[in-house]
N, C-alpha and C positions, 0 to 999 in steps of 0.2 A: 099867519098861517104856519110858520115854522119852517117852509119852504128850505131845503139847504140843498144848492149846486154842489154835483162830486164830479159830474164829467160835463165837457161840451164838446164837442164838433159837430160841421155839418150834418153828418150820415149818424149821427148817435148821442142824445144829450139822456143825463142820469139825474136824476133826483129824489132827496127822499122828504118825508114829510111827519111830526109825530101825530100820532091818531090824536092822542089828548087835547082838549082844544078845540080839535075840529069834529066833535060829534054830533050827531043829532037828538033830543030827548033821550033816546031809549038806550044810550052809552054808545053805538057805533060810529063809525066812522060815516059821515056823511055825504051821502053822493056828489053835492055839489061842491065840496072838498076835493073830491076824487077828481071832479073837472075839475076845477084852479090847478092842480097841482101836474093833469094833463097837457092843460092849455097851457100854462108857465113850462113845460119840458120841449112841449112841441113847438111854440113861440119861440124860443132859444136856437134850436134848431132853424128853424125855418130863417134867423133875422142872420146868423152865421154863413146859411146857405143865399142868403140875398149879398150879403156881402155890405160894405161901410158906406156907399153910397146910395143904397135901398134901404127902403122898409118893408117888414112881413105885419098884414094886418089879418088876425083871427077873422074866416068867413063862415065857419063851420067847423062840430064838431059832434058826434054824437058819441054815446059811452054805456054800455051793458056792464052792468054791479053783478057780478059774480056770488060773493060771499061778503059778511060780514068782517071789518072787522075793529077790535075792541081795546086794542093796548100796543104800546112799543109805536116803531117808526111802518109807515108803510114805500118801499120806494118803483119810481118811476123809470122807465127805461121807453125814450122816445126812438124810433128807429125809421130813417127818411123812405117811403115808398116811392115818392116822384119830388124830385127838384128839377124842376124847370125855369123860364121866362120871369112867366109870369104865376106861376101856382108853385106850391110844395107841401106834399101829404108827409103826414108821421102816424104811424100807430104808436100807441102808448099802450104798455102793461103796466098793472102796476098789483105787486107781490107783495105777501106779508112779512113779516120775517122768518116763517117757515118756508119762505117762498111760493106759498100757493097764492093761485090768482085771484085780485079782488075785483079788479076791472081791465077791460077794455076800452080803447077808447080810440077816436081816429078825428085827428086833426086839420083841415087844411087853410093854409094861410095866401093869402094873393099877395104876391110882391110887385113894387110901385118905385119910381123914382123918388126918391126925396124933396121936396118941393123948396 
């Protein structure tokens, strides 16, 4: 998927991704692209904010496609809405390189002891 990390911390993980590769038929970028590339932003997040001795396991995630789009990188900007216990939400935008919005999306991961 071409995923490439440019930031991490807990409260803020970045990523971008190139359209090319991940299209669907008709040349665009593909929604379920646009999830991996949410879920992989906000997963980062969320395993940062669980800390070394937890895991963060994707439990939900839902995502509104904005706009098409069709060329170059598109990137991801996760931003922590609750870390808690035992939960932690992120919203995910993810901009084109004009920075208009292609998606929304909203993450949340259950965090668990390590077994």
């Amino acid at each position: 998927m071409g995923v490439e990390l440019l930031e991490a911390s807990p409260e803020r993980v970045v990523a971008r991704m190139p359209v090319k590769g991940n299209t669907q038929p008709y040349g665009v970028l593909h929604g379920g692209a646009s999830c991996v590339l949410a879920e992989s932003t906000g997963s980062v997040g969320a395993a940062l904010h669980a800390g070394p001795d937890r895991i963060a396991l994707g439990i939900e995630i839902n995502a509104t496609h904005h706009r098409a789009a069709t060329s170059g990188h598109v990137t991801a900007v996760a931003t922590r809405l609750h870390g808690g216990r035992t939960l932690a939400s992120y919203e995910i935008v993810i901009t084109d390189e004009q920075d208009r919005r292609v998606c929304t999306a909203r993450l949340t991961c259950a965090i668990r002891d390590r077994e």
